[in-house]
N, C-alpha and C positions, 0 to 999 in steps of 0.2 A: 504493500500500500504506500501510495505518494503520502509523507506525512506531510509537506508543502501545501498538496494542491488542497490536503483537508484544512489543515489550517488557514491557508489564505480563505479559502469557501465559508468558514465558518466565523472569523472575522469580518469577514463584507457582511456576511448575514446578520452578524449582532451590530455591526456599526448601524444597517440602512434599517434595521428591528426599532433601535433606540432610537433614530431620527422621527421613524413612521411614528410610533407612539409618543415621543413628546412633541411632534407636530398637531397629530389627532384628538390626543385627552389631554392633556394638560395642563389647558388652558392659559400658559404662558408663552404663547409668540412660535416659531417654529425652528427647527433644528437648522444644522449647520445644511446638509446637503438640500432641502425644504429652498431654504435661501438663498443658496447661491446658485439654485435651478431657476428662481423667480429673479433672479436678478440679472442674470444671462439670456434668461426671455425676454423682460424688459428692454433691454438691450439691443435685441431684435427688432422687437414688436413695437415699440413707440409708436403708440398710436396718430398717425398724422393723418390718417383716412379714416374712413367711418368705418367702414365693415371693418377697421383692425381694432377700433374704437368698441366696437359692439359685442366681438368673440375675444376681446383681451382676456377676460374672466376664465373664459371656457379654455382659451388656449392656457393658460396660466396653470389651473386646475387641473385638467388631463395631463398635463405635460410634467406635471409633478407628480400624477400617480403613477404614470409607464414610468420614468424615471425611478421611482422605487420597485415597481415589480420586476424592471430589467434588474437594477444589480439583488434585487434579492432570490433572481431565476439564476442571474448568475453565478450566485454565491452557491445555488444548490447544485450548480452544473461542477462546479470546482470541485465541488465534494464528490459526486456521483461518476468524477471523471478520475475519484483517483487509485480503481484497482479497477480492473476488468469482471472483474465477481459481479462487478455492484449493480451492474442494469447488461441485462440479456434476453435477447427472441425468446421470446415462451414457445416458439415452431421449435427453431433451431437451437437452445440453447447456446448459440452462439454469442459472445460479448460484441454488444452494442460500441459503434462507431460513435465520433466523438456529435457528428450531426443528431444522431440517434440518442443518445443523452441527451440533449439539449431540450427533443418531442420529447424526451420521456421525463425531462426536471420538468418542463411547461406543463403537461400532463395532472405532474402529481401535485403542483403548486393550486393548481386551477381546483382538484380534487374530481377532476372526471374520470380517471381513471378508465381510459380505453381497455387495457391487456395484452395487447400485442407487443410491448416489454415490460416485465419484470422485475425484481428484484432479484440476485442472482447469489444470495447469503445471508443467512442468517440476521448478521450488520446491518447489512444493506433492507432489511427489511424493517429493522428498527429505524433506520435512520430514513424510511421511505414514510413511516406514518407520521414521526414526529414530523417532516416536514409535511405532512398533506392536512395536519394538523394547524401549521403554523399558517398557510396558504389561507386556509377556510378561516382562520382569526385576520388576517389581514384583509384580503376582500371584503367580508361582512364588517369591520371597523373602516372600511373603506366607505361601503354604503351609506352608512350613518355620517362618516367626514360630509360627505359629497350634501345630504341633505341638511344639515348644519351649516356649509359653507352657502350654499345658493338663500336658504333660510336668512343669515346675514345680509347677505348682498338684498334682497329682497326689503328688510329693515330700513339701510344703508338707500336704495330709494325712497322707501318710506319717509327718511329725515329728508332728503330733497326738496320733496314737494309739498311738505310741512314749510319750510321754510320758505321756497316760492309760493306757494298759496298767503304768506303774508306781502310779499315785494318781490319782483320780476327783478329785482336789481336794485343796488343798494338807495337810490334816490325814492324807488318805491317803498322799501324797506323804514329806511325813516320815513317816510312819510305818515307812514302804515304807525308805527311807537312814539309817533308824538300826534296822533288823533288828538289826545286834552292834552295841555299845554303844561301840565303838571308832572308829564311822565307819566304819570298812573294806569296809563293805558297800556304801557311797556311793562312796568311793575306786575302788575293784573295777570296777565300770560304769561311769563317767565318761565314758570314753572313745568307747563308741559315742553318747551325748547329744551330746556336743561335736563328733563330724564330724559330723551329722545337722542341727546346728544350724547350723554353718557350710556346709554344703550350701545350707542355706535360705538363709542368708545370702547370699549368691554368688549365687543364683536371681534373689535380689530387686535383685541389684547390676544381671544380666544383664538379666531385663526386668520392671523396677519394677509393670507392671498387675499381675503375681501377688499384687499388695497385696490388690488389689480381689475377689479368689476368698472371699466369704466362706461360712462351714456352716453351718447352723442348728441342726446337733445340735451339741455342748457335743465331744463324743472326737476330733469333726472337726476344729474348730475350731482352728487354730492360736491364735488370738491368746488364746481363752481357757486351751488349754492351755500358755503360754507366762507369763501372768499369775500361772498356781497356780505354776508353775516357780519364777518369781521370789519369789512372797511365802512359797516353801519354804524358798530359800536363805538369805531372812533370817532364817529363825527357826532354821538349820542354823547360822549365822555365831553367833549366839546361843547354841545351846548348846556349840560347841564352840571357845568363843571362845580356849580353850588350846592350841587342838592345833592348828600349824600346820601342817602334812599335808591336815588337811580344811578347812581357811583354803583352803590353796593352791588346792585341787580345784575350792572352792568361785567363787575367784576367776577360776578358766579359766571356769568356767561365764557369770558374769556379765561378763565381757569380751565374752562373744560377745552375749550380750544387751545391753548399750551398743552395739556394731557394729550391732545388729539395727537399735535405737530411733534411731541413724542415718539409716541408708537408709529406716528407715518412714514416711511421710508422715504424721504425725501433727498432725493439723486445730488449727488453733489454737480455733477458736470451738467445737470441744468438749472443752477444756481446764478443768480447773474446780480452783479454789482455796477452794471454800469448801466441799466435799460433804464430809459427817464419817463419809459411809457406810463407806469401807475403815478410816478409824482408828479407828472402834467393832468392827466385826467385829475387827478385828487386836490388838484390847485382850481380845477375849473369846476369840479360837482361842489365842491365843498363850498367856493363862493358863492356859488346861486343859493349855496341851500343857509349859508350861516353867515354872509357877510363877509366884513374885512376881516377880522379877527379865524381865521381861518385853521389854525393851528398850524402844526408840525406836518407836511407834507412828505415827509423823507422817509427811503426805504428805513424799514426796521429791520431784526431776523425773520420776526414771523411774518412780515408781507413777502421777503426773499424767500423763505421756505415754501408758502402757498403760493409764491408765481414758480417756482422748480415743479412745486405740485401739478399747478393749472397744465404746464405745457406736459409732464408726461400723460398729463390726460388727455391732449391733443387740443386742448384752450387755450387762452391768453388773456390775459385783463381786460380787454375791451369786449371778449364776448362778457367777462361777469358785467360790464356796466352797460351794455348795450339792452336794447329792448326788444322783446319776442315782436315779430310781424312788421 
C-alpha cells in the first residue's frame, strides 16, 4: 500500500471536511478554501453586465460546492488509488485503472452505488462505507446550505425594497424622514430599518457568499439601497445637528452600517481615493436640500468602502442618486 497516496487522500479530505463544515454550521463567516474560491470568482465575474449581474449568486454558490466535492472526490481517489486490492471489476476481479477509480470514488461519494466495481479487501471495504457515509452527510448538509443561502439572499432583497419603498434615492429618502419638521417622523420608524438591517447583518455573518447575490434593478439592490441610506443620514446628522433624539436614532442606524462594512468584503483594488464623483454630487444635492451650510462633503472610509462596494456590484454613485424612469 502507497502510505503517500493514503495520507495525502486523507489530508485533502479532512482539510476541504473542516472548511465545508465551518462554512455551513457555524455560523461564523466561511473557511479558508470557501474564500478564496469567492474571491477568484469575483475576480472573474465583476459584474459589468447584467446577466453576470443576475447569476453572480448562482455562479458564486455552485462554484463553491463543485469546488468542494472535487477535492473531497479527490481526496477519496488518493486513497482508493493507493493499493490495487482497493477497487476491482466485480466480472473480472481484475484491479481497476486509475480512470476507473475515479467512476468508482464519484460512485460511492454520491452513495449510488452502481456494482460494476467493488471493493477488493477487507480495508477497502471499511474505508468504502465510511466514505459513502461521509458523501450522504455532505450533500444532504449541502441541501440545507443551498436553502439557507438563497433564504438570505431572498431577506437581503427584502431590506432593498424596504428601504426604497421609503426614497428612490437619497433626496427622496430625506424627504421621506423629515415629513414633520421635528424629526419624529424619522424617530417613529427607526425601529423596523434597524432589525431588518441587522437581520442582514447576521445573514452575512452566517454565510458571507450572500455578499455575492447581486440585482440589476436599482429597489433590489441592496448595496445601492444601502448607499442612499447612508448618504441620507449624513445630511439628516446635518440638519439636525441640535436635537439629540435624532442624533441618537441616527446613530443606531449607522452602527449597524459600520457592523455591515465589517463583514463586507470590500475589494481593495476597487477602492478609489481620487474619484470626485460622490463629492460633487454631495456638494450639489446637499445644497438644494440644506443651504449654504452644507457640511463636510469629503470622501470618508465608509463612503470609499460602499463606492469599492457599488462598483463590484456593477453600480456607481450616480445610479444610487439618480431616479427610477
Amino acid at each position: 500500500m502507497d502510505a503517500l497516496l493514503v495520507i495525502s487522500g486523507s489530508a485533502l479530505i479532512l482539510i476541504t471536511l473542516v472548511d465545508f463544515l465551518f462554512t455551513t454550521l457555524s455560523c461564523n463567516g466561511s473557511g479558508f478554501i470557501s474564500t478564496t474560491t469567492n474571491r477568484v470568482l469575483d475576480l472573474l465575474l465583476l459584474p459589468r453586465f447584467k446577466i453576470v449581474r443576475d447569476w453572480s449568486g448562482v455562479i458564486h454558490l455552485t462554484g463553491t460546492l463543485l469546488v468542494w466535492v472535487v477535492l473531497l472526490v479527490l481526496g477519496g481517489w488518493l486513497v482508493f488509488s493507493s493499493h490495487p486490492d482497493m477497487v476491482i471489476n466485480s466480472t473480472t476481479k481484475l484491479a481497476a485503472n486509475a480512470g476507473e477509480r475515479a467512476y468508482y470514488t464519484a460512485f460511492v461519494f454520491s452513495t449510488l452505488g452502481i456494482g460494476d466495481y467493488v471493493p477488493g479487501s477487507s480495508l477497502s471495504r471499511h474505508v468504502t462505507a465510511v466514505y459513502s457515509v461521509l458523501g450522504f452527510g455532505v450533500l444532504t448538509t449541502a441541501i440545507t446550505y443551498i436553502l439557507s443561502v438563497t433564504g438570505a439572499a431572498t431577506k437581503k432583497k427584502n431590506l432593498a425594497t424596504f428601504i426604497s419603498s421609503m426614497g428612490d434615492n437619497p433626496t427622496d429618502l430625506y424627504a421621506y424622514f423629515t415629513t414633520e419638521p421635528d424629526g419624529s417622523f424619522f424617530t417613529e420608524r427607526i425601529d423596523d430599518l434597524v432589525t431588518q438591517l441587522n437581520q442582514h447583518i447576521n445573514d452575512h455573518l452566517c454565510y458571507p457568499i450572500v455578499h455575492y447575490f447581486h440585482s440589476d434593478k436599482r429597489p433590489w439592490s441592496a448595496i445601492v439601497q444601502l448607499s442612499s441610506l447612508y448618504e441620507c443620514l449624513l445630511a439628516l446628522r446635518i440638519r439636525y445637528a441640535d436635537d439629540p433624539g435624532v442624533l441618537t436614532h441616527t446613530r443606531r442606524v449607522e452602527r449597524c452600517i459600520d457592523r455591515f462594512l465589517e463583514l463586507a468584503r470590500v475589494p481593495a483594488r476597487l477602492r478609489r481615493t481620487d474619484d470626485d464623483t460622490l463629492v460633487n454630487i454631495r456638494r450639489e444635492w446637499r445644497g438644494e436640500l440644506l443651504g449654504p451650510l452644507i457640511g463636510d462633503t469629503a470622501h470618508s472610509e465608509e463612503s470609499r468602502s460602499f463606492g469599492a462596494l457599488l462598483r463590484q456590484a456593477g453600480h456607481d454613485w450616480k445610479s444610487v442618486f439618480e431616479r427610477d424612469g
